[in-house]
N, C-alpha and C positions, 0 to 999 in steps of 0.2 A: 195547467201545463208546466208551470212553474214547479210544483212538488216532483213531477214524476222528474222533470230536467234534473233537479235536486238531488232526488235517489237514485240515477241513474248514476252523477258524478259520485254520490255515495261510492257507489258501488264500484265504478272507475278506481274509485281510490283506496279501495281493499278491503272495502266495508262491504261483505256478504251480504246481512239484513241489518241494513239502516232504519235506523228509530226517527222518531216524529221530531225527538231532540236534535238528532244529526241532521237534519232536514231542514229545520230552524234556522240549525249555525250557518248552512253554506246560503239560505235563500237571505239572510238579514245581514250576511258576511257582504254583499250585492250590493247592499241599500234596499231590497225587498221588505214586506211584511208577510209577516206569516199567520195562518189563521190555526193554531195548533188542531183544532179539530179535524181540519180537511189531511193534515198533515196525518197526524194517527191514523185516519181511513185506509188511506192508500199504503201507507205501512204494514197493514196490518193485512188486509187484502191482498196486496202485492206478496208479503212473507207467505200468506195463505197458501201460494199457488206454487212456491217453492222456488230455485237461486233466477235472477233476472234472467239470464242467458237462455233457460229452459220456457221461459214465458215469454220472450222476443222470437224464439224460435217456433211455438207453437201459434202465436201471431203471424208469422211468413208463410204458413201452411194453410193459414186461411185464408192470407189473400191471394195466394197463386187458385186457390178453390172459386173465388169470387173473381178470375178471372182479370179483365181491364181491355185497358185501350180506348176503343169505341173511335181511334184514327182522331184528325187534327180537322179543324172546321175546314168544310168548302168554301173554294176561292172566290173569285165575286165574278160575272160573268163576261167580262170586258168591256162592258159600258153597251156596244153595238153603237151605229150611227146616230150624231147628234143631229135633233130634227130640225127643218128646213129653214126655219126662221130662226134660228139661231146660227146656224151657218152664214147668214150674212151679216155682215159687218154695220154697225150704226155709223150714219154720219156725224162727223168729227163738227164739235161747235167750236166757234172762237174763243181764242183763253183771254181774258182780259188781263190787261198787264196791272199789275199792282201797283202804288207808288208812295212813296213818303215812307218811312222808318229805315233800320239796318237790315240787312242780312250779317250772315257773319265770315261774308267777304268783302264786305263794304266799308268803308267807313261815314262817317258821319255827312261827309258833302256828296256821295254815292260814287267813290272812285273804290280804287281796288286797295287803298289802304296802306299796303306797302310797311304796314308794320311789323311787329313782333309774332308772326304765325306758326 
């Protein structure tokens, strides 16, 4: 993905058919690496088929032919009614009260502290 980003900006920037050298300079210009071979492929391939403009646009002609869409997933079915025993509520047990340490409303003899909050 990287080469063709590459030769696209090539080309963006007035470079008709960009070489595997100009390809290099903008992907390593990045901090990228460049594998010079993959670069020449698509160079070479790409110049094959004549100015980029002409090979984007016979690309858009093939996906209008391959059509799309196929719409956005189905919604989910509203749950319907939760069953019977869950509809009723659990008896509540007793909370036992905790004791000894701080909160961090408390201070140290279990008052409200009154300090720097």
């Amino acid at each position: 993905m990287k080469y063709s980003a590459a030769y696209t900006l090539c080309v963006l920037g007035g470079k008709e058919a960009p070489t595997a050298a100009d390809l290099k300079k903008v992907i390593e210009s990045c901090g990228g690496e460049c594998d010079d071979e993959a670069a020449e492929k698509l160079c070479s391939e790409l110049g094959a088929k004549g100015p980029l403009g002409d090979v984007i646009a016979a690309g858009k002609d093939k996906i209008y032919e391959c059509g799309g869409g196929g719409g956005g997933g189905g919604g989910g079915d509203g749950g319907g009614a939760a069953p019977a025993a869950a509809a009723a509520p659990e008896p509540e047990e007793e909370e036992e009260e905790v004791t000894g340490g701080m909160t961090m409303f408390e201070d140290a003899d279990g008052g409200g502290g009154g300090g720097d909050y």
